[in-house]
C-alpha positions, 0 to 999 in steps of 0.5 A, spaced: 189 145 122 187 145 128 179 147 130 178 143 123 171 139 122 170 132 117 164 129 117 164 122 121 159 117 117 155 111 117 154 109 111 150 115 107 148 119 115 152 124 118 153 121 125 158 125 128 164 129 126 172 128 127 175 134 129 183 135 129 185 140 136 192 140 134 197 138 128 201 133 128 196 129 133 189 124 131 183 128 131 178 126 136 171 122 133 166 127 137 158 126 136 151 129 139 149 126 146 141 125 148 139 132 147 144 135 144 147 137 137 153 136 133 155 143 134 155 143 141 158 137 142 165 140 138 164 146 142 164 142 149 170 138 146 173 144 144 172 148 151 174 141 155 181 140 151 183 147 152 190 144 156 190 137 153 188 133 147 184 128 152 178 131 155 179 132 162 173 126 164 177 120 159 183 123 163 180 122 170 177 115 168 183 113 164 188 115 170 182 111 175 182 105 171 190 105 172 190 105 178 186 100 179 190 095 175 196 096 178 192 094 184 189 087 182 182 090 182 180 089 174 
C-alpha cells in the first residue's frame, strides 16, 4: 500500500524506516539525517517523490554519474 511505514532496525534500535511509495515497487530505506527526525525524513522522501520513485537529487547523481562513465572519467 503506498504512504506504508516499516520499521528499519539494527539489531534491537530503530535506525530508520522502509517506506513503500507505490505498489508493485521496493520500498525505499529512509532514515534521519544530522538534526533531523525520522518524521521528517519520510515527509521530505515523500514530497521529494512525488513524480518518481527516485528522489530527484539520486537522479541527478546517477544520471551525472552515467555521464561520466560514458566518458572514460570513472
Amino acid at each position: 500500500m503506498p504512504g506504508a511505514v516499516a520499521p528499519l532496525r539494527i539489531g534491537d534500535e530503530i535506525v530508520g524506516c522502509w517506506l513503500r511509495l507505490r505498489r508493485h515497487v521496493r520500498p525505499l530505506a529512509i532514515h534521519p539525517g544530522w538534526r533531523t527526525d525520522l518524521d521528517t525524513a519520510v515527509a521530505v522522501a515523500t514530497a521529494a517523490t512525488l513524480d518518481a520513485v527516485t528522489p530527484e537529487p539520486l537522479r541527478q547523481a546517477r544520471r551525472v554519474a552515467r555521464e561520466a562513465r560514458a566518458q572514460g572519467l570513472s
